[in-house]
Every structure is written in C-alpha cells, then in structure tokens.
N, C-alpha and C positions, 0 to 999 in steps of 0.2 A: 504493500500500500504506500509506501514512503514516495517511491517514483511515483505515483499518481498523484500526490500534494506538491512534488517539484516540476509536474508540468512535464514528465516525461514527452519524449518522442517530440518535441517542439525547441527548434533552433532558438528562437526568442521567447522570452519569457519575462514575467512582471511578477512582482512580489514587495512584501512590505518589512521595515524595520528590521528591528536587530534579530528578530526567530528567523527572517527570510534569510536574512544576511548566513546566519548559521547555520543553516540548513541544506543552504546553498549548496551545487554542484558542475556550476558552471566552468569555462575558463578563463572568461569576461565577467566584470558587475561591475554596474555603470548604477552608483550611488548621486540621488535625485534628491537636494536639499535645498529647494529653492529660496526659503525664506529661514535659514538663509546662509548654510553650512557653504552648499554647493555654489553658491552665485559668491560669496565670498572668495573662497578658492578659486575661483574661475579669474575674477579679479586682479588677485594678486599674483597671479601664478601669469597673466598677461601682464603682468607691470614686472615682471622678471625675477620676481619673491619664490622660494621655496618654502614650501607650506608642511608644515608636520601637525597631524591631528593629534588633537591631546585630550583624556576624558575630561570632564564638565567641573566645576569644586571640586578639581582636585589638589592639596596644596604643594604635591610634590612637582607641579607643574613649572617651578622657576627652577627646582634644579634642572629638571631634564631638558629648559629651555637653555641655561648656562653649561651644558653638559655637549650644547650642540654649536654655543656659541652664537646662539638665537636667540632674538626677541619675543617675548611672551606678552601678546596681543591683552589688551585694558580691556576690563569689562563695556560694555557697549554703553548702558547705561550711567556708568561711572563718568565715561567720554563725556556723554551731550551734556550733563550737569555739569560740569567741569567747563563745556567750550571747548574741548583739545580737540586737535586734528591728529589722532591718534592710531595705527593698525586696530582694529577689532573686530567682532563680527559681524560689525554695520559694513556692509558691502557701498554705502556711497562713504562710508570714512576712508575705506580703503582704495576709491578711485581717486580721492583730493591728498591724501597723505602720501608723505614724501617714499619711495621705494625702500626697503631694506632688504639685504641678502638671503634673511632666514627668518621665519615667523613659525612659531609654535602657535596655536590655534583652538581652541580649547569648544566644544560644543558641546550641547545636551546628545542628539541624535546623529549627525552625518559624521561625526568622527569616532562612535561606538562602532557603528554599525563598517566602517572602513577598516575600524581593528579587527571586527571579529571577522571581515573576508580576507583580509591580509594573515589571519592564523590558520585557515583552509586552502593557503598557498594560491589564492585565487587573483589572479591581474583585476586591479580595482582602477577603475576611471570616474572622474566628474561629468555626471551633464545638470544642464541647467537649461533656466531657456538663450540664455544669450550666447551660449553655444551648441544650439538644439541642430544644428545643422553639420557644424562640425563633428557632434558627437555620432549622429547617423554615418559619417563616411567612415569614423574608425570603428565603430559597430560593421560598417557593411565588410572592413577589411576584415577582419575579425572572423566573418561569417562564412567568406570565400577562403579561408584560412583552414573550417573544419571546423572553429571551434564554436558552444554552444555559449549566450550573453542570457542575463538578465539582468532587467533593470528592478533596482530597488529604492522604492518610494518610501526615504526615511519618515514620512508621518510625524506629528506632533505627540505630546503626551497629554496625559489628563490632569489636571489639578486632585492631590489627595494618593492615587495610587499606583501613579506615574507610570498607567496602561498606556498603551498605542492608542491615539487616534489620530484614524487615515485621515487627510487633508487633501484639499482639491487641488491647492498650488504645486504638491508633488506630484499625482496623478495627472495634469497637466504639463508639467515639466518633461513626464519619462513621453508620456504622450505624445510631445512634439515631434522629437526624435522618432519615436516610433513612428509618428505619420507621413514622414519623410522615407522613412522605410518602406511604408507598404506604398508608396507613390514609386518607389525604384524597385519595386517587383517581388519584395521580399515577403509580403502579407501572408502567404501560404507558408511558410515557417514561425510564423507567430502565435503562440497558444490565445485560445480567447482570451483570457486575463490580457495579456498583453494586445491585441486586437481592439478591443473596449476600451482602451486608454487612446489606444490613436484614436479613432473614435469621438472620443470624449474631447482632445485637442482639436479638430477637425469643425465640431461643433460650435465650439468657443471660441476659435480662432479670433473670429471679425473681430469680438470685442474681449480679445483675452485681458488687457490693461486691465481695463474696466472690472472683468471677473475675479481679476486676482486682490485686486483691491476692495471688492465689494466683500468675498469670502471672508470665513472665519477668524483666518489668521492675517489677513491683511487688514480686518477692523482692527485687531489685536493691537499690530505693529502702529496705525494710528494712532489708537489711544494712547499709546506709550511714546508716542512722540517720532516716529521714526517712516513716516510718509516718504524720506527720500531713499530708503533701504527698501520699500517697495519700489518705488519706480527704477531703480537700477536694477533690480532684478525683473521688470515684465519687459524689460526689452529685447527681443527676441533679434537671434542672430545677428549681435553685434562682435562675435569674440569667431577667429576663425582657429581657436585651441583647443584642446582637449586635454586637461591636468591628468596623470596617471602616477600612480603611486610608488615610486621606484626607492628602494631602502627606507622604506618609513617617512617617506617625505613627498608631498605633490609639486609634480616639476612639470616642464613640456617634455616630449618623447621624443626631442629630434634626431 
C-alpha cells in the first residue's frame, strides 16, 4: 500500500509538508514555499547569496551560522520594527538589502521539510512562482533524464498544535510549474494530485496577484505589516534560476 500513497507509477507527483517530504521517493523534490521560504531563497540565491536552511527557534543557529562563516538572517518582524534593511525572511528585504556571501536562513516549514529530503539523499530544488518557468525546464530535464520529481507544497501550520494546513499560495506555486509542464506535453506523466494543481494554476492564473493576496495567508502577511513580501513573491517568472541544494546550502547549478 505504501507505493499507492507515493503516487506510484507517475513521473510527476504533488505532495504536502514534512510527512511528504519523508516519505518521499523520488530523485527530484522541488520544495514550494511561496510565502515565503521558497520566494526568499529564490531571491537571494539570484543576488548571488548562498542560502543554508536552518530549523525555526533554534538557538544553536548562530553557531552553525559562525561555523560556516555566515550571516544568520534577523527575525522579519524584529526588521520592520526596527527600520533595518536587513537579510530575513521578508523576501522584498532581501531584494533592497545589500548582497552577502553566505546566509543561514532559518524557517518554520521550507527548511524542515528540505532537511528531511536532503537525509533521503534526495536532489532538492526551489520553485516558486517567480521562477515557475525556470523550475519546469529543470523539472522537464530531470524527467528526460529517467528520473521520477515531486513537488512538495510546504503548507502552513495551525495555531495550538502546529498541524499542516494546506495553503493555496503553495498549491499555486507547484501548480504553475506544473502547468507549464503539461502545456510541453508532459500531463500524461503526472498523477492526478499533481494534475489538479496545474489545474488549479490555470484557473487563477488571470488574476493570481489578486488571489494570492486575497487568501489566507496573504490577509495574514497584511495584517502583520508585510504587503510588500506579498507582492515580491506573486510575480511570476521574473527569476530565470532554479536554487538546488548542493552540500547543505542553496546555490545556482551552473
């Protein structure tokens, strides 16, 4: 039964959070954290920053970032209170703030879920939507290669018993890419899970802005002050990169 919940017999595949992540048997996973692991990373990793995901409140996080000779990114909220123009995991702090070499990076979800496919020896990629285009060409290489991807829709948590909830912005995010896929012929290797996501992009496309911002997690990021950490992340294919995870760190693959 195990293969029938990984979506056997299907080149491409969709899946959620860190049980996906773990369960995982792919030779791609292309982790989807648009608000806002993934649109982060994507960011900085185009400004020429090497990215190391670190888990969330964790305090060991300033040795391992001195350990690597890395800066360990300021809480996001800490930033805007403050005024600084600081690396964090505001995705529009990290397009006006200045480049540095090495960023330690610290998330709730896209950098759990990156550990736990990086200990299943599994090649882990960024997509996002602002490289939902570029992520499909190295997905489609990928694919002509042999080997089997899925994308995994980090999701948000629940307030209280820090459950998974699925979120639209990353079922959108993986979506995109996927729909780029089945427009280049790949749709008959895609399990429905992953099919309903393209889908689900395709639909919302016209006005995906608008949807990303109206959702859950984009009223979220409003109330809390961070309207321009949405809009850097709903714009779709502006990065022509794909971050991939090479020695514990997300760089480009050139």
């Amino acid at each position: 039964m195990d293969g029938l919940f990984l979506q056997d017999g299907y080149a491409l595949r969709f899946d959620w959070g860190v049980s996906g992540a773990e369960r995982s048997q792919a030779g791609l996973a292309v982790v989807v954290d648009v608000l806002s692991f993934s649109t982060a990373v994507s960011i900085a990793v185009d400004k020429g920053m090497v990215v190391y995901p670190y888990r969330w409140a964790d305090e060991s996080a300033e040795a391992f970032a001195r350990e690597r000779g890395a800066s360990l990114a300021v809480d996001r909220l800490e930033a805007l209170r403050s005024g600084s123009i600081a690396p964090s995991l505001s995705p529009s702090a990290l397009l006006t703030c200045e480049p540095i070499p090495r960023l330690v990076l610290p998330s709730p979800n896209g950098s759990s879920i990156s550990e736990a496919l990086r200990l299943r020896e599994i090649e882990v990629a960024i997509g996002c939507l602002r490289n939902a285009s570029a992520t499909a060409h190295h997905v489609q290489n990928a694919l002509e290669e042999g080997q089997t991807v899925t994308f995994i829709a980090a999701g948000e948590r629940w307030g209280g018993d820090n459950t998974l909830r699925p979120c639209l912005e990353d079922h959108l995010g993986a979506g995109a890419a996927l729909a780029t896929l089945a427009a280049a012929g790949f749709g008959d290797r895609m399990s429905p899970e992953a099919r309903a996501a393209a889908l689900l992009f395709t639909a919302h496309a016209p006005a995906l802005g608008q949807t990303i911002r109206d959702c859950v997690s984009g009223k979220e990021l409003h109330a809390r002050g961070f309207d321009s950490d949405v809009a850097a992340a709903v714009e779709l294919d502006v990065s022509p990169h794909v971050p991939v995870l090479i020695e514990g760190a997300f760089a480009l693959n050139d």
